[in-house]
LOVOSE-633580 format. One record per residue (C-alpha): residue number from 1; x, y, z. Coordinates in steps of 0.001 Angstrom, whole numbers, plus 500000, padded with zeros to 6 digits. Each point is the difference from the previous one (the first is absolute). Example, Ala and Ser with C-alpha at 12.3 -4.5 7.8 and 13.67 -1.06 7.14 Angstrom:
BEGIN
r marvo->1&xx->512300&yy->495500&zz->507800
r marvo->2&xx->501370&yy->503440&zz->499340
This chain:
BEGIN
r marvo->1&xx->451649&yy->497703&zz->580937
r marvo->2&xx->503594&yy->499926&zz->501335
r marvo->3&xx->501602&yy->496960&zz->500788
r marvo->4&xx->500308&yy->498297&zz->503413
r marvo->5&xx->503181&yy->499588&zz->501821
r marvo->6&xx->500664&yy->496128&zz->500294
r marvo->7&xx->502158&yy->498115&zz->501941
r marvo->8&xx->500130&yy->496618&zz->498704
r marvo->9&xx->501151&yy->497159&zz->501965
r marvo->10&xx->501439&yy->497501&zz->497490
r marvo->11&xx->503253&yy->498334&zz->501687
r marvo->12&xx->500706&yy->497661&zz->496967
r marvo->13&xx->498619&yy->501554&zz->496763
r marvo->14&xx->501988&yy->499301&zz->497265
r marvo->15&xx->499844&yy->500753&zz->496242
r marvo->16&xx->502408&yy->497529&zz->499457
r marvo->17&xx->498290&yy->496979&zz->501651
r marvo->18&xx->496865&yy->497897&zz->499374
r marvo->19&xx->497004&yy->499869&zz->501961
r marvo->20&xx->498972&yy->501683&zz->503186
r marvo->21&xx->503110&yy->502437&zz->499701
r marvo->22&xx->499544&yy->500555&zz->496732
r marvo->23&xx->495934&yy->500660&zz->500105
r marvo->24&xx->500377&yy->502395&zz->502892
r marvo->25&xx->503056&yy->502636&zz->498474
r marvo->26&xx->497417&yy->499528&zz->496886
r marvo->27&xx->497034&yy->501149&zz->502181
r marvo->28&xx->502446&yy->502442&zz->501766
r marvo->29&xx->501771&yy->501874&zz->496711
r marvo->30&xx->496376&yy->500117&zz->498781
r marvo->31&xx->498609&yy->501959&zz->502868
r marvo->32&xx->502899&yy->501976&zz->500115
r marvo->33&xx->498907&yy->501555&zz->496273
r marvo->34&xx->496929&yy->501905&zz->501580
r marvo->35&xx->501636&yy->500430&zz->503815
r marvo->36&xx->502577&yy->500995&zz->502283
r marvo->37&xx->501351&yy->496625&zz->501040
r marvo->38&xx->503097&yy->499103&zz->502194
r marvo->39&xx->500517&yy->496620&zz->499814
r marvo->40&xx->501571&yy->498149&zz->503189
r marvo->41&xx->502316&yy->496937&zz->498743
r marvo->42&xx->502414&yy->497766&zz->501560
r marvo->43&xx->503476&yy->500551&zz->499059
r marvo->44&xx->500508&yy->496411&zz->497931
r marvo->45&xx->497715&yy->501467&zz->497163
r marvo->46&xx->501453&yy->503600&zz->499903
r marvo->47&xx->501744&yy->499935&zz->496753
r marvo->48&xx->498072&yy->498478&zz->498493
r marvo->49&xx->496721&yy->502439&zz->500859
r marvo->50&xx->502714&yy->503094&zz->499290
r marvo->51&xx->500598&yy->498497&zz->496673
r marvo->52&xx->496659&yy->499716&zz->498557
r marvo->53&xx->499834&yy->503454&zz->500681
r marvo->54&xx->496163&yy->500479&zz->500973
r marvo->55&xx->498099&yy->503131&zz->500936
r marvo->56&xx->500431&yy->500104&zz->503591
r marvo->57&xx->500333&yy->502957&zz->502136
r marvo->58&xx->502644&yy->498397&zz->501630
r marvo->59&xx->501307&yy->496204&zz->501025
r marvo->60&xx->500539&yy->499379&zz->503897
r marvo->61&xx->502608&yy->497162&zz->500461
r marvo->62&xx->499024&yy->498134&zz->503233
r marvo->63&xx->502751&yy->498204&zz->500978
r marvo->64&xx->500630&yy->497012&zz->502127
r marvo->65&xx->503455&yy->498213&zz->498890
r marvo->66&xx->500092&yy->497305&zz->502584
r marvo->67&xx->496072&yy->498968&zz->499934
r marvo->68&xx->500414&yy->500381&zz->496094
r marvo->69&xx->503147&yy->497362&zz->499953
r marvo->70&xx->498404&yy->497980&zz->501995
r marvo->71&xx->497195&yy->499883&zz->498134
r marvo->72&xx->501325&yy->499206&zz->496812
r marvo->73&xx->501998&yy->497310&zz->501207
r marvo->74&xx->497056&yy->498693&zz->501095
r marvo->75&xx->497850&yy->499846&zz->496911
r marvo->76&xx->502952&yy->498861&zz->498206
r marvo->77&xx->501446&yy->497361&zz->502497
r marvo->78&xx->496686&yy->498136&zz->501494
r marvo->79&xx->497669&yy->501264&zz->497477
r marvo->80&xx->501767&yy->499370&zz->496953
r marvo->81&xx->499057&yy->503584&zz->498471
r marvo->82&xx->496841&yy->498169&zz->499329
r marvo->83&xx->497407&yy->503190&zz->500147
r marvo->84&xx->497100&yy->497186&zz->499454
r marvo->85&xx->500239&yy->499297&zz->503907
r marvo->86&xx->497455&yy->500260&zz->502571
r marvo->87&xx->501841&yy->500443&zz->503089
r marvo->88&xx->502043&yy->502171&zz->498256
r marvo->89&xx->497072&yy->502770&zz->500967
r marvo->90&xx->500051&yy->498537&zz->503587
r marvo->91&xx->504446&yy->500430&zz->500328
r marvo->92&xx->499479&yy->503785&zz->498604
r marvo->93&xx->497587&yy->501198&zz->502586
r marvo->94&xx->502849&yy->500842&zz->502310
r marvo->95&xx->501603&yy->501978&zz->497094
r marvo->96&xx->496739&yy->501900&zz->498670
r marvo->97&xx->499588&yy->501786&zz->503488
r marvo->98&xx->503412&yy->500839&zz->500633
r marvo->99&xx->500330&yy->501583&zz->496445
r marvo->100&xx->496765&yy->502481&zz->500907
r marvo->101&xx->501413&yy->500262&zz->503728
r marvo->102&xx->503460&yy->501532&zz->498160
r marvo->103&xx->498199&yy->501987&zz->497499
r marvo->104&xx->497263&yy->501154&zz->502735
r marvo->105&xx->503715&yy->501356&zz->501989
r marvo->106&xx->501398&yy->500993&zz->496464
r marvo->107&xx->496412&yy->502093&zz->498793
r marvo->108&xx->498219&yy->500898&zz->503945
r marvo->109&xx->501572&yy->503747&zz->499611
r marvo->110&xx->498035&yy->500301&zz->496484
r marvo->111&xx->497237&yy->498689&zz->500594
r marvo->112&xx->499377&yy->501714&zz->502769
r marvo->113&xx->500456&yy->503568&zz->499002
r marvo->114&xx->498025&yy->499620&zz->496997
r marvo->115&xx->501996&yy->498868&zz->497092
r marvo->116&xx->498115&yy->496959&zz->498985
r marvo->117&xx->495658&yy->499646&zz->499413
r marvo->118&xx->499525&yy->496603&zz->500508
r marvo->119&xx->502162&yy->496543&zz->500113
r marvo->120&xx->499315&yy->496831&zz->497534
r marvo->121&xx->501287&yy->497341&zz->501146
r marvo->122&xx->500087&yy->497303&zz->496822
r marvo->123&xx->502776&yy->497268&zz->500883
r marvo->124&xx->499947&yy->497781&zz->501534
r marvo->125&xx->497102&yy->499147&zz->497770
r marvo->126&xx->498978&yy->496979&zz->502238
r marvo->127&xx->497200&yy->500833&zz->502293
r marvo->128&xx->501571&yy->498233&zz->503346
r marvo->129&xx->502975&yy->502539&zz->500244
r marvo->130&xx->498917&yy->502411&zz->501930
r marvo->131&xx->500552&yy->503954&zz->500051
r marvo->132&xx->501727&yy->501653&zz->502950
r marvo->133&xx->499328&yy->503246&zz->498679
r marvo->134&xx->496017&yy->499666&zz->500049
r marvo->135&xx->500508&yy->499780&zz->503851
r marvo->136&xx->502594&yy->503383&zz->499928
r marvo->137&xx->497489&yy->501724&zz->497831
r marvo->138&xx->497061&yy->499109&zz->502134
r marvo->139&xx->499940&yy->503082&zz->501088
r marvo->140&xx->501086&yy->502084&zz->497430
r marvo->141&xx->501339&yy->502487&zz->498092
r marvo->142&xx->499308&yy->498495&zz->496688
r marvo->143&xx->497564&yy->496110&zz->499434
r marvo->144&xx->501629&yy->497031&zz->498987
r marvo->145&xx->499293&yy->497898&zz->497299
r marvo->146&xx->500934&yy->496717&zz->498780
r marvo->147&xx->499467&yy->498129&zz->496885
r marvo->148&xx->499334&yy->498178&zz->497872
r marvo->149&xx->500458&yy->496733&zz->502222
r marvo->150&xx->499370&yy->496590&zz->499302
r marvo->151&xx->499987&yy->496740&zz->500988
r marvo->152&xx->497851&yy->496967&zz->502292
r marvo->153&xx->498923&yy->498450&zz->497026
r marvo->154&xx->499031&yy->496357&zz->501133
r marvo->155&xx->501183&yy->496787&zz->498701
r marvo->156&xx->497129&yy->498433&zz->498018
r marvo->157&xx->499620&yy->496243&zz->500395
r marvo->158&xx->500283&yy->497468&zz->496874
r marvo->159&xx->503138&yy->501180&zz->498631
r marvo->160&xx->502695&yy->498083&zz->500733
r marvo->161&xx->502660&yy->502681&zz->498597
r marvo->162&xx->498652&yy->502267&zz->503299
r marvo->163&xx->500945&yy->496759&zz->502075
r marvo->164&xx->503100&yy->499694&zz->498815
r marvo->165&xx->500774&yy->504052&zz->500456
r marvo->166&xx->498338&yy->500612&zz->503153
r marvo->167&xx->502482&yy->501103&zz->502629
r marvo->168&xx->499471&yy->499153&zz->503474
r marvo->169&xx->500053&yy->503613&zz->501043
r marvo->170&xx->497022&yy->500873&zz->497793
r marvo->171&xx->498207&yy->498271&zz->503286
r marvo->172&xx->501079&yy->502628&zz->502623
r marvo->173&xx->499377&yy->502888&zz->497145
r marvo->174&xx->496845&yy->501261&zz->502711
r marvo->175&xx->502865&yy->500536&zz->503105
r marvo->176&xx->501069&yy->502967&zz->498100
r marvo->177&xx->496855&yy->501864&zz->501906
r marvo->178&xx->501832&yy->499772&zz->503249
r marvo->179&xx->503102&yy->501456&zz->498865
r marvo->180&xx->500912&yy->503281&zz->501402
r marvo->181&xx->498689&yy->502922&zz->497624
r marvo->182&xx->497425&yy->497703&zz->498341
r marvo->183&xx->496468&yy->501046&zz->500798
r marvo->184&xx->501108&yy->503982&zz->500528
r marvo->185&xx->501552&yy->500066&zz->496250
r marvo->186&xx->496526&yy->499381&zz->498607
r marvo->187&xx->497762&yy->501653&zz->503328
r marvo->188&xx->502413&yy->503288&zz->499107
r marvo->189&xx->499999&yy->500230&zz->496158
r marvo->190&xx->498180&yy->502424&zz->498673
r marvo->191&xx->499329&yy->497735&zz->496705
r marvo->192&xx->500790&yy->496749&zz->499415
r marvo->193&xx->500570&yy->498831&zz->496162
r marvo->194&xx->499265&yy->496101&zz->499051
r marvo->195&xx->501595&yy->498691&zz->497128
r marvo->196&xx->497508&yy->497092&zz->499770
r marvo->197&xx->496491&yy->499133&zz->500963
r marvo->198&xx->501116&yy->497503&zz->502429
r marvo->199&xx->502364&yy->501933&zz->501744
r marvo->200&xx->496987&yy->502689&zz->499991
r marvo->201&xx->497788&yy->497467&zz->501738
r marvo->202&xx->502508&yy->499316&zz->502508
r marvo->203&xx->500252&yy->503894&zz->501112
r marvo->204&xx->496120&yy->500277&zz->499493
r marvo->205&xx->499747&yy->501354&zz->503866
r marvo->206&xx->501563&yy->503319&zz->498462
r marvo->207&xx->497615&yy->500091&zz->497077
r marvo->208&xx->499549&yy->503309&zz->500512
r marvo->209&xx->503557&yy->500557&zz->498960
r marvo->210&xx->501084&yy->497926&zz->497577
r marvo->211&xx->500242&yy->500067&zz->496584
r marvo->212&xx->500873&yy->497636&zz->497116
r marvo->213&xx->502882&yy->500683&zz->497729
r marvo->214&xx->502121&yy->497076&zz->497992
r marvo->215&xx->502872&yy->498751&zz->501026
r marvo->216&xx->501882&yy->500414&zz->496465
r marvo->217&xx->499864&yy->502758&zz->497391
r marvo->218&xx->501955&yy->500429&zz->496173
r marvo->219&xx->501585&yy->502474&zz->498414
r marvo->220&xx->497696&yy->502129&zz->497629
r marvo->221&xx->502847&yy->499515&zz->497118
r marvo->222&xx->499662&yy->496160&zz->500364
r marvo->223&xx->496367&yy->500320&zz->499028
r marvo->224&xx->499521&yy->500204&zz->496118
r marvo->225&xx->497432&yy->499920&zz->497278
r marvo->226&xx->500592&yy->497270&zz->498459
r marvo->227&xx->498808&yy->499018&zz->497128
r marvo->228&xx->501039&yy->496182&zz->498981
r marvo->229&xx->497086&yy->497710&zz->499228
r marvo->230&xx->500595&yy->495699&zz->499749
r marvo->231&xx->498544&yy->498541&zz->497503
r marvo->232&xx->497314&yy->497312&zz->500482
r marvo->233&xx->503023&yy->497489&zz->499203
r marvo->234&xx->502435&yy->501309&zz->501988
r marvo->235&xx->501190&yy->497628&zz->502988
r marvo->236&xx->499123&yy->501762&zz->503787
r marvo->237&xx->503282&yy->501372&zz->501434
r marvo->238&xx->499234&yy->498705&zz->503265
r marvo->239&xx->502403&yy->501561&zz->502935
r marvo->240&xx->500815&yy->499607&zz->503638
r marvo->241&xx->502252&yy->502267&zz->501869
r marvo->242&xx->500617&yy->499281&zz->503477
r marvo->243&xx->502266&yy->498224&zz->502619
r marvo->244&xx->499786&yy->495899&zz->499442
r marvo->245&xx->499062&yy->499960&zz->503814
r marvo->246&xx->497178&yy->497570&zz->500978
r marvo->247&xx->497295&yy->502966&zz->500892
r marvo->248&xx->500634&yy->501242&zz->496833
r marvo->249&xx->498124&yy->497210&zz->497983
r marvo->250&xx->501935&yy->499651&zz->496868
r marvo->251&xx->499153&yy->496592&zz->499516
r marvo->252&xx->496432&yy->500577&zz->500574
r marvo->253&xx->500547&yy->502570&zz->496831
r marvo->254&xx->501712&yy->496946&zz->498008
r marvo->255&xx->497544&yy->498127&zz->500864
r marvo->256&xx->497060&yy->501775&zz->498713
r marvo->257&xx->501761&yy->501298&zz->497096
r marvo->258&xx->500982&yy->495510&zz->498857
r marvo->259&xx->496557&yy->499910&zz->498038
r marvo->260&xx->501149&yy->502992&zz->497462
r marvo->261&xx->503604&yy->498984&zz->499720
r marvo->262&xx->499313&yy->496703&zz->498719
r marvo->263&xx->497540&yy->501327&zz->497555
r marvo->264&xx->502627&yy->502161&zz->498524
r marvo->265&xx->497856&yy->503110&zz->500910
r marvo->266&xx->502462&yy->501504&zz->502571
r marvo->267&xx->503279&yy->500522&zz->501146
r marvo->268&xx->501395&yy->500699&zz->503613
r marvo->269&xx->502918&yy->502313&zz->501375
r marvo->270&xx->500906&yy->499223&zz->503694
r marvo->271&xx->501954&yy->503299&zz->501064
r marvo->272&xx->501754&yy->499515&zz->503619
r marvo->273&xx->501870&yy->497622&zz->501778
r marvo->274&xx->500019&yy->498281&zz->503777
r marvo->275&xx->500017&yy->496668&zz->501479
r marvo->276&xx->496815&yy->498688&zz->498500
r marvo->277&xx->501864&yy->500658&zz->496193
r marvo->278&xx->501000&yy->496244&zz->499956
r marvo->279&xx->496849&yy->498188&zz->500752
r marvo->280&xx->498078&yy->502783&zz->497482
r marvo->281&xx->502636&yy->498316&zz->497369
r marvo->282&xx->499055&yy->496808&zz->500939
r marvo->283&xx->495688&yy->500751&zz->499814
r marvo->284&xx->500626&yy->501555&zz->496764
r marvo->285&xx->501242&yy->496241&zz->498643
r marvo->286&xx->497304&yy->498344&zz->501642
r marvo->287&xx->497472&yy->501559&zz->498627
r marvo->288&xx->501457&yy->499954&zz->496452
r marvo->289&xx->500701&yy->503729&zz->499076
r marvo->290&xx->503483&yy->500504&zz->500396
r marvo->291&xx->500074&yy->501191&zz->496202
r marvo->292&xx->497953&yy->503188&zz->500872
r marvo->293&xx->501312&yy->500863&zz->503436
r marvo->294&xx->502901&yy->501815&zz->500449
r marvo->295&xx->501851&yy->501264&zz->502976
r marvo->296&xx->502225&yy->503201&zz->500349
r marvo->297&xx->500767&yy->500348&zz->503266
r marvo->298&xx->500266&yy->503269&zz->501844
r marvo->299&xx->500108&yy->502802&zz->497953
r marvo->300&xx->500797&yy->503968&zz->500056
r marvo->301&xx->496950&yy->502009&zz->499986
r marvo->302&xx->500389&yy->501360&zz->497112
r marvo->303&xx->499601&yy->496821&zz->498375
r marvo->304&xx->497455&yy->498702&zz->501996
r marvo->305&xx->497950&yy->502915&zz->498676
r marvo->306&xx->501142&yy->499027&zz->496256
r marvo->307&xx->498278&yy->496495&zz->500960
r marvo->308&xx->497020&yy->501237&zz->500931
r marvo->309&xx->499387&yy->502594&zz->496945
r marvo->310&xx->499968&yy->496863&zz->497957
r marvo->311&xx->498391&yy->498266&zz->502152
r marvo->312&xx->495933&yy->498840&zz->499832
r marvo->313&xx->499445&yy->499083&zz->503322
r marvo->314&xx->501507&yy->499866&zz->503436
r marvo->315&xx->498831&yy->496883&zz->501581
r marvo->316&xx->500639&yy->500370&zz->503790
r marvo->317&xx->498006&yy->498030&zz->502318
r marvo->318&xx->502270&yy->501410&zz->503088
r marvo->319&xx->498424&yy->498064&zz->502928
r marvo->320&xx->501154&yy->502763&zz->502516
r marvo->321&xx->500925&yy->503397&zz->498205
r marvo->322&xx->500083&yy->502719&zz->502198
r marvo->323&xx->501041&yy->502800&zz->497316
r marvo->324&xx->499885&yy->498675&zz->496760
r marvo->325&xx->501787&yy->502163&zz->498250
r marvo->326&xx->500930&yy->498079&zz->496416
r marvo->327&xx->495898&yy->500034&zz->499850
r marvo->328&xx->500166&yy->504141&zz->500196
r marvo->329&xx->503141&yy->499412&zz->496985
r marvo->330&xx->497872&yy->497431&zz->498150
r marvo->331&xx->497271&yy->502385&zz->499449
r marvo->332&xx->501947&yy->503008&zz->499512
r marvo->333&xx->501647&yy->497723&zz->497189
r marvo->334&xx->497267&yy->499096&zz->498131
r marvo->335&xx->499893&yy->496172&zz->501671
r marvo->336&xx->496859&yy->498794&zz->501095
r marvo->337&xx->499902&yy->498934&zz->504072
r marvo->338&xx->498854&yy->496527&zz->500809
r marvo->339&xx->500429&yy->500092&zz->504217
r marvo->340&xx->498299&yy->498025&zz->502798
r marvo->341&xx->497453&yy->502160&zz->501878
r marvo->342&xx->502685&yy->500411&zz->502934
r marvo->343&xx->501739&yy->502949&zz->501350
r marvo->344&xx->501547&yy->502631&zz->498178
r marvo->345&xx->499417&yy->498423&zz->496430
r marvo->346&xx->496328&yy->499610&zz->500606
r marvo->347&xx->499244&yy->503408&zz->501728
r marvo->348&xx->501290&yy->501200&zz->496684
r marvo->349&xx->498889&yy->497793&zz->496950
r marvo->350&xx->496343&yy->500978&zz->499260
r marvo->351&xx->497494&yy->497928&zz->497131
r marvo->352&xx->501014&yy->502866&zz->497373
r marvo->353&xx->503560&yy->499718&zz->500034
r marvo->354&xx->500921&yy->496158&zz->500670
r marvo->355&xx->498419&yy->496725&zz->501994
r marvo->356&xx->499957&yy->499166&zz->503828
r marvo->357&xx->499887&yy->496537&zz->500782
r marvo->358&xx->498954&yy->499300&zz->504072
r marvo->359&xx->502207&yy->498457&zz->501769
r marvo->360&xx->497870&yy->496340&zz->500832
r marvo->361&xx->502136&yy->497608&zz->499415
r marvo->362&xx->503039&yy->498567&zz->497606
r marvo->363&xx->498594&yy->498334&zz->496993
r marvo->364&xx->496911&yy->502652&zz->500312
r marvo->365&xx->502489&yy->503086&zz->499475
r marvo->366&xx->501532&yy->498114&zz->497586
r marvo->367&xx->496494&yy->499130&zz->497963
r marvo->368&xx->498982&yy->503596&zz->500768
r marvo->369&xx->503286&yy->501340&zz->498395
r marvo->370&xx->500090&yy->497877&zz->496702
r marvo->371&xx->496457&yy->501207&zz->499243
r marvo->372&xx->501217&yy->503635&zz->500244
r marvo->373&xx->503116&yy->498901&zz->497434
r marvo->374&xx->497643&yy->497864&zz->498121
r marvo->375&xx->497666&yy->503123&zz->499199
r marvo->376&xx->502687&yy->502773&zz->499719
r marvo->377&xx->501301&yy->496710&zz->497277
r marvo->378&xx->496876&yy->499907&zz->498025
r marvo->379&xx->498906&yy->503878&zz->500347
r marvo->380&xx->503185&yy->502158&zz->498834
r marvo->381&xx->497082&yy->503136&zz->499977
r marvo->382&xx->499556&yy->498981&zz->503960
r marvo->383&xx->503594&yy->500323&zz->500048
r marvo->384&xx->500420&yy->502752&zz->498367
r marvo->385&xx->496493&yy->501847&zz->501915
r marvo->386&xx->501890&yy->498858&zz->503530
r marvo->387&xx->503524&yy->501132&zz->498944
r marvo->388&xx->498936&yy->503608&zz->498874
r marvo->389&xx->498153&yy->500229&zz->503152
r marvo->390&xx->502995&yy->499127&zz->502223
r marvo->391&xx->502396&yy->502235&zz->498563
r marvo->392&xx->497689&yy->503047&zz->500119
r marvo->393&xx->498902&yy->499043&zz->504118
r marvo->394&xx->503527&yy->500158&zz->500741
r marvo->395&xx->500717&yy->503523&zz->498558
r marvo->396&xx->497536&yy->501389&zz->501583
r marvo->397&xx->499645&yy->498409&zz->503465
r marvo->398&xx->503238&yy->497634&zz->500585
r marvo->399&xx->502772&yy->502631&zz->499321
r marvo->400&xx->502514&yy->501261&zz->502730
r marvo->401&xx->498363&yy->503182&zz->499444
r marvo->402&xx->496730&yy->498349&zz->500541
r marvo->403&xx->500897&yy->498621&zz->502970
r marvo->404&xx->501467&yy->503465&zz->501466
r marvo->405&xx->496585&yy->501878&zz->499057
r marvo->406&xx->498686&yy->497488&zz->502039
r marvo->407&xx->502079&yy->500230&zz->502818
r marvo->408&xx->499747&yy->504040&zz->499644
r marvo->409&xx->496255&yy->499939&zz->500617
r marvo->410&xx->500595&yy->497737&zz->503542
r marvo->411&xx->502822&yy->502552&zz->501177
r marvo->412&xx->498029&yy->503289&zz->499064
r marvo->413&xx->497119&yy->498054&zz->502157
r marvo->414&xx->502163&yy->499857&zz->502804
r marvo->415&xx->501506&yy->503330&zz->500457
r marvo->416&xx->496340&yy->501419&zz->499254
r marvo->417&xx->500394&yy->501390&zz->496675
r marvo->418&xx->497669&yy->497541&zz->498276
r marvo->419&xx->496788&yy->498314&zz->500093
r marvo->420&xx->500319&yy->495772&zz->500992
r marvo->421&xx->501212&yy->498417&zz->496398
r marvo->422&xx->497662&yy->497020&zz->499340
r marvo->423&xx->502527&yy->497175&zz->499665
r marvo->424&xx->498077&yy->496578&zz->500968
r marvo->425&xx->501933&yy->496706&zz->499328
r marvo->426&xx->498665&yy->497810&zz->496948
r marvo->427&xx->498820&yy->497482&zz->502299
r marvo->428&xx->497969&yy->499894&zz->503578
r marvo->429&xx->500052&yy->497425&zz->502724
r marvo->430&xx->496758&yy->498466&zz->500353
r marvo->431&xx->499680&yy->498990&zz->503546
r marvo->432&xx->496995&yy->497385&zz->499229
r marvo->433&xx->501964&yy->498168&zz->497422
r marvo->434&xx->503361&yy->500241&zz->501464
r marvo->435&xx->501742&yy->501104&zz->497212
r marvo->436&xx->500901&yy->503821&zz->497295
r marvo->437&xx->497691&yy->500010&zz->498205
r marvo->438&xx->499984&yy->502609&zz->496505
r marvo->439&xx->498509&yy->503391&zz->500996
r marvo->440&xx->497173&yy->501119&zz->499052
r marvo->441&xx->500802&yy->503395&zz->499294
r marvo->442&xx->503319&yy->499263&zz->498925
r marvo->443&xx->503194&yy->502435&zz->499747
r marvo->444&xx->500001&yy->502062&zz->496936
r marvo->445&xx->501347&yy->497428&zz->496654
r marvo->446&xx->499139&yy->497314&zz->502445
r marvo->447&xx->496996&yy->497203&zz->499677
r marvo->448&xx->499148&yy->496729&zz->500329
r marvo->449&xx->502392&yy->496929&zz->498653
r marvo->450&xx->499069&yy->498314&zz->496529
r marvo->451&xx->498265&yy->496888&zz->500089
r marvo->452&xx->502679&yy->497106&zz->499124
């Protein structure tokens, strides 16, 4: 079957970057392999999109030079560049819809006469920005889609690294359905793709038209057969990659992992850097393990990805993950996941590839975690069992390509030239407990959490 014609609306995809811009000119360059797509930028990220040189029928430059400057004085000037920011969502919603009202101007004549089959919107990734051209294309020529969003994850209570993160903004996240364009961007799409379960649950009124696709994907050449084996003496390379931000839960990680550094059985890599890098220094000397723990700071990706090849485990009990894309790495790599049951990380991690541990309360996760290290210590075939597992999962379902099959199915759905793709979230909101809850006829690769 011939490939669609695309127009992707991605204003700051960039294969240069980290992150959202980084995950969506991934997801973008990916579908561009098997369709016609056109891919709408803003002008800040031109050369570098034109330099990766992707498969694109063609790059339209939107641009805006005064909103853009004043933008980026912005986010460097009162937000520090720090990307980590809630009400950094809340200061670009003024930005996101004049970007699609100037490529709406810059595209109308196309789109119109035919050129295009059907628009995916997939940045802003956040589900509170809303789409200006769902309400242009209510009518018309060609459906609208947008996806994958994410986002409204709550703030569970008993952590105290969520008290010290949480943003006074996150309390007016709900306004967002009074803004103008809100409720027709998701009334007028003709599909609506969730990149978690809880952002599913949240859009559950359109059930009919949504579908579940993750967040993150890899590259099919970082996922390799590999074939190292530890020996039963071996210390566990223990890892965690990740901003040292509070939500992040490093020191829950540290924590959990003490037990096995002190007994000589383990030793601990702490790849990243941030604010919380000082105090992590200081837990590591309280608890008495500073001999096995060993901190790198932010690396290239490239090395990163060297880390994690030798790595055993990735032990990231994120408290508030929305993504989790060093989990999608990890098991491409050959490392075995150890996430809380939260968000991104948890929609992903299944009993046959790594551990879940539910997010109840501090010195529960951290219980729940060393018994996963504790095993994966004493059983190196476990290990081994789990890491083979993971590696193969992502080749065949966490891939770029993967993720643009995926997508494929939804957008032959919507322009009519395929039957509905079955694409439920890993996890259901259970009205009578109040909470997701695993499904029970889970995605395909997907079921329920091991035991810890």
């Amino acid at each position: 079957m011939k490939g669609l014609r695309i127009l992707v609306l991605a204003p700051f995809c960039d294969p240069d970057a980290v992150s959202m811009p980084y995950v969506a000119y991934c997801h973008a360059a990916a579908l561009a392999q098997i369709h016609d797509v056109t891919l709408a930028i803003a002008s800040p990220v031109e050369n570098n999109v034109r330099r990766a040189n992707g498969q694109f029928r063609g790059v339209e430059v939107v641009r805006m030079p005064t909103l853009e400057r004043i933008h980026a004085w912005s986010f460097r000037r009162i937000f520090k560049n720090n990307f980590d920011s809630q009400a950094l969502t809340a200061f670009a919603y003024p930005f996101s819809l004049a970007f699609e009202w100037y490529a709406w101007r810059q595209l109308r004549c196309r789109i119109l006469t035919g050129d295009f089959d059907v628009v995916l919107r997939i940045l802003p990734l956040t589900a509170v920005l809303p789409s200006p051209f769902a309400f242009l294309l209510r009518k018309g020529p060609i459906p609208f889609v947008i996806g994958p969003i994410n986002g409204g994850l709550p703030w569970p209570s008993g952590f105290s690294q969520l008290v010290r993160q949480k943003e006074w903004v996150s309390n007016l996240r709900g306004l967002y359905r009074f803004l103008p364009f809100a409720r027709s961007t998701y009334r007028y799409a003709g599909a609506i793709i969730a990149a978690s379960s809880q952002t599913y649950a949240e859009f559950a009124v359109y059930r009919d038209k949504m579908f579940f696709i993750p967040e993150n994907g890899v590259s099919r050449s970082l996922c390799s057969d590999d074939t190292r084996r530890t020996q039963p003496d071996d210390k566990l390379e223990l890892i965690f990659v990740g901003g040292l931000v509070p939500r992040k839960a490093c020191d829950l990680a540290l924590r959990a992992a003490a037990p096995l550094l002190k007994a000589g059985l383990a030793r601990f890599t702490v790849v990243g850097g941030g604010p919380e890098r000082n105090s992590l220094e200081q837990l590591v000397v309280a608890l008495g393990v500073e001999r096995d723990v060993v901190f790198t700071g932010w690396l290239r990706l490239e090395q990163v990805l060297i880390r994690l090849r030798s790595a055993d485990v990735l032990v990231f009990p994120s408290l508030r993950d929305f993504g989790g894309g060093v989990v999608f790495e990890a098991l491409a790599c050959g490392a075995v996941p150890v996430v809380a049951d939260f968000g991104g990380p948890g929609d992903i991690v299944y009993s046959e590839v790594g551990y879940k541990a539910p997010l109840t309360d501090e010195s529960d996760v951290v219980m729940q975690v060393a018994n996963a290290l504790k095993e994966l210590a004493r059983d190196r075939d476990v290990l081994e069992r789990l890491r083979r597992q993971g590696m193969a999962y992502a080749r065949e379902r966490l891939t770029w390509d993967a993720k643009a099959q995926d997508t494929s199915k939804v957008l032959d759905w919507v322009v009519g030239r395929g039957q509905k793709p079955d694409l439920r979230p890993p996890k259901v909101f259970d009205a009578g407990l109040g909470l997701l809850r695993e499904n029970t006829v889970p995605c395909p690769g997907i079921s329920a959490p091991r035991p810890l």
